[in-house]
N, C-alpha and C positions, 0 to 999 in steps of 0.2 A: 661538317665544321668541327673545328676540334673546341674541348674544353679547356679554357682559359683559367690557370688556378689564380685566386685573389692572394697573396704572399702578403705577411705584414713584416717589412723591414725594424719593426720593434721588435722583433723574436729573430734570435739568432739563429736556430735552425732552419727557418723558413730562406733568410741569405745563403743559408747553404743549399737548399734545396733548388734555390735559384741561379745559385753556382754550377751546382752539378747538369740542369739542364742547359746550362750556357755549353757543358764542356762536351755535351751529347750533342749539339747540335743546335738545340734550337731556340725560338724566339722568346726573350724575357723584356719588357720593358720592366724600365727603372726611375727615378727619380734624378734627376743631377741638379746643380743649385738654378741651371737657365730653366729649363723647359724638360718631360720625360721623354729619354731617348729608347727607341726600339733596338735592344741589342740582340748580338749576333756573333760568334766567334770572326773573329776577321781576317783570321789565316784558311778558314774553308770556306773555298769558292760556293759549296753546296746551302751552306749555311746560309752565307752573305745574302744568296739568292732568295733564301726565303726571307728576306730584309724586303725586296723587291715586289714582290707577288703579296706581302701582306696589305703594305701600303696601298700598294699599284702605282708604284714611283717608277718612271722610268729608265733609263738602263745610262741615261746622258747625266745625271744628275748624281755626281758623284756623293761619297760616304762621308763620316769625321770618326775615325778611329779613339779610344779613350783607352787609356792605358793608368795604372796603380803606381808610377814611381817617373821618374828619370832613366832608374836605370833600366826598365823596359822599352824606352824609346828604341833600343839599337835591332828589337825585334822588326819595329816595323817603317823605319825610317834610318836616313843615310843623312850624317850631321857633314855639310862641306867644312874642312879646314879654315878654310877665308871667313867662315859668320862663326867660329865658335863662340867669341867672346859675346856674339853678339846674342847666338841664341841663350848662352850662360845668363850675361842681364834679362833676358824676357822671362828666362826660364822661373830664375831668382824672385823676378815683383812679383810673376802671376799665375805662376802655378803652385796647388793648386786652385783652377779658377776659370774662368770662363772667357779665355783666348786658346784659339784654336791657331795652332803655326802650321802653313802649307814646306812640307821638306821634301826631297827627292824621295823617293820608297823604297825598302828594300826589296829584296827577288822576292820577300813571303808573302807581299800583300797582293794579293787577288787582281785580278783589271778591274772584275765587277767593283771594287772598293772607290779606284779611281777612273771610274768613265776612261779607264785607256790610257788615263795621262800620270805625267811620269811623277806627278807632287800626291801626295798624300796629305789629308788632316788629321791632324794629331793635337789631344787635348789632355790635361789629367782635371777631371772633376772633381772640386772642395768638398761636395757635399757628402757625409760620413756614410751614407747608407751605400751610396756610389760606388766609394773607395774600398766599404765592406765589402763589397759585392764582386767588386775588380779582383781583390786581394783573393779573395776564396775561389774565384775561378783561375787564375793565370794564366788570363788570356789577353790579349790587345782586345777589348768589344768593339765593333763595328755597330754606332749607334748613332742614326737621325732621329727625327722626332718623333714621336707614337703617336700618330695620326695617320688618315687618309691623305695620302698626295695632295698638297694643294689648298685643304683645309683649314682651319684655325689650330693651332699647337696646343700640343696639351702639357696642363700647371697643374694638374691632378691625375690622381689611379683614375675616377669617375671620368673623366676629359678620354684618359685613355681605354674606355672600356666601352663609351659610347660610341669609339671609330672601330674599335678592334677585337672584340669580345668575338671570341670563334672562331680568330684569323690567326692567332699567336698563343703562346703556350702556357705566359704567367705574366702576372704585372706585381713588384714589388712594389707594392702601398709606403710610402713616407709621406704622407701628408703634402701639402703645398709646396710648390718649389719658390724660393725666396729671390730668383733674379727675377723669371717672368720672360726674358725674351733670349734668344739664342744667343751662343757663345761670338767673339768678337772674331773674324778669321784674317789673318796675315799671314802675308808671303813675305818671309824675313830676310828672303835670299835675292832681292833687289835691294838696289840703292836709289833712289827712294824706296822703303819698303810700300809693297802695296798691299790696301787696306782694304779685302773684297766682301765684308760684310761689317757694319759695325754692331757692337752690342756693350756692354756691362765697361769692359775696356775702353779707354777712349784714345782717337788718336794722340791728344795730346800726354796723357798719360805711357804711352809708348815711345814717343819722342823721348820724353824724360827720361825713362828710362835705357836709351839705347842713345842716346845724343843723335839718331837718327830721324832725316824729316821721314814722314808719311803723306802718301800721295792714295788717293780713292777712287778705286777702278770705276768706272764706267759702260755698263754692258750694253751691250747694242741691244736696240727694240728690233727685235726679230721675233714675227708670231709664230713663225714654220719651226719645228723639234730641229735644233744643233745635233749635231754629232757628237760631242760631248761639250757639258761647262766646266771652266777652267778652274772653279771650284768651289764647294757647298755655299750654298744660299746665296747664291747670285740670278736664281730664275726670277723673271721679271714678274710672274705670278704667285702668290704665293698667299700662305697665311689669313685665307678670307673665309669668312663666316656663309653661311647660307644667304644671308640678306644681305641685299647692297648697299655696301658700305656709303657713306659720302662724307668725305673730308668737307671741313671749313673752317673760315678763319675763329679766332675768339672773337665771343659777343658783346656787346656791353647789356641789348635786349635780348629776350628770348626769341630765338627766328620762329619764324610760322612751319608746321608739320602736318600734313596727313595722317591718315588712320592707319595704324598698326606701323607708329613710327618711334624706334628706340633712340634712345640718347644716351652716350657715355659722359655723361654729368660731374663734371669736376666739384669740389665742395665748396660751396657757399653760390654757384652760380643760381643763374633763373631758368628754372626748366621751363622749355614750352609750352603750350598749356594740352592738354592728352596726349602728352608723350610718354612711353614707359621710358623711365630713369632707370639705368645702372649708378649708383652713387663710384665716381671712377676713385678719388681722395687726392688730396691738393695739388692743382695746378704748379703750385713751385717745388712739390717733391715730385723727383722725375722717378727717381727708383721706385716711389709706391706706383707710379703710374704704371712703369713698365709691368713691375709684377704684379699688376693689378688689369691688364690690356686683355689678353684672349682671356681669360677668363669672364672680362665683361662680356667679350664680344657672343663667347658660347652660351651664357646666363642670355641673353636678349635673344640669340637666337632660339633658345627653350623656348620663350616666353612666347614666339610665335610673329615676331614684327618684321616686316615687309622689305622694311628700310633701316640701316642703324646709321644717325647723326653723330659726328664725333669731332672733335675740335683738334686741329694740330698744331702741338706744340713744338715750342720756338727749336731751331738748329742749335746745335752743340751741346757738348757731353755725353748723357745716355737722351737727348732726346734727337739726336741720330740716327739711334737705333729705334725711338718709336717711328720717325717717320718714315724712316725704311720701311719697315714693316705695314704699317699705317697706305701707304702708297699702295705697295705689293699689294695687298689685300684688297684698296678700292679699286684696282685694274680687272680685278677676276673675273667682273663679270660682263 
């Protein structure tokens, strides 16, 4: 097993230390404002690969590239003439930020990056340690989340050291990541653009910006491993805690629970009565929920509960993106 160095993104030297091992090869997870991604240089196939083998992610489950600027895009992505304008307004609201655009790829990017297929995702990340980390390497990083395939994502170094301690080479420590759930991803190069994961970004918010409508892919329930998916975080499973999940509607009463049963407990509700509470924090702010979600989910499963109870919140805006994930999760098992 290798030793995992623990890096504090408040110390500048330790960013570059973490730079330098990005530019030797190998795996650094990091902090970004959604969720920590496991990064990778993204122009060496070698590298990429050990993206793969850490996780133990598949080879169909393509990557999301994160790059330091705009002007780096041209390294690992082909802008078509027909969407400039269009990628220009996306570019302009929300980067940096937590929309990921699927583009055609350049010859540098790897296959391993895109499962074979011809889009790449490409993101630049707000959050400062990120962009530290980007800028001191100069590299495009190849970064999903630092986690075990499958697992609950990780909002913490702790989250990412509990899946991967002895698998990867350093985790850059910034503290909590302030969105909580994966970046929004869009294929801008339809009309209707298609919307293959939501998060942070929302459709209508992309509308606005681009006068363009948004239409929300749909993936087929297929249990058998694809060939490849058409692009990151579109697998039907994903995101689940050890314990099984179970969605349900809001209560007015407390529902009845078994033994060793968790509950993601909104504030001011009535917990069931021997249930372990996660305190999740208000039902009508969605964002503290979202950045407040795997985290609950991995706190309950420490705690040792059987079952985690969790309540799903209403469609539209970022609650979206909890029920995506929210779904994906209670599928898993």
């Amino acid at each position: 097993m290798k030793q995992t160095l623990h890096l504090s993104a408040e110390k500048p030297e330790q960013i570059i230390q973490g730079a330098e091992l990005l530019r030797s090869g190998r795996l650094v997870a990091f902090a970004t404002e959604t969720v920590y991604g496991l990064g990778a240089n993204a122009l060496s196939t070698e590298a990429v690969a050990g993206i793969f083998e850490a996780k133990q992610r598949p080879s169909w489950d393509p990557l999301i590239v994160h790059i330091a600027s705009v002007a780096q895009l041209r390294q690992v992505a082909v802008v078509p003439p027909q969407f400039a304008n269009r990628l220009l307004a996306l570019a302009s609201a929300f980067w940096p930020g937590p929309l990921t655009l699927l583009l055609p790829r350049s010859a540098a990017i790897p296959d391993a990056v895109t499962a074979g297929r011809e889009l790449v995702g490409v993101r630049i990340p707000s959050h400062p340690a990120a962009l530290a980390l980007l800028r001191e390497a100069n590299l495009p990083i190849a970064a999903p989340s630092a986690n075990r395939f499958g697992h609950t994502s990780p909002t913490t170094a702790a989250h990412v050291l509990a899946d991967l301690e002895g698998r990867i080479d350093a985790v850059l420590d910034a503290g909590p990541t302030s969105v909580g759930v994966e970046s929004t991803v869009l294929d801008p190069t339809q009309t209707p653009m298609v919307l293959y994961r939501p998060g942070a970004v929302t459709a209508e918010q992309l509308t606005a910006a681009t006068g363009v409508e948004v239409t929300v892919y749909e993936p087929a329930r297929v249990v058998a491993a694809p060939e490849s998916l058409p692009s990151p975080g579109v697998g039907i499973r994903h995101y689940a805690p050890r314990a099984t999940l179970m969605l349900v509607e809001p209560w007015v009463e407390a529902p009845e629970v078994g033994a060793k049963t968790g509950v993601m407990l909104p504030e001011g509700w009535q917990a069931p009565a021997g249930a372990d509470v996660y305190q999740w924090g208000r039902w009508e702010d969605l964002d503290t929920l979202a950045a407040r979600l795997f985290a609950g989910l991995r706190e309950l499963d420490d705690r040792g509960v059987d079952v985690i109870v969790c309540p799903l919140p209403a469609a539209g805006g970022v609650g979206d993106a909890l029920r995506d994930r929210l779904r994906k999760a209670a599928m898993a098992k």
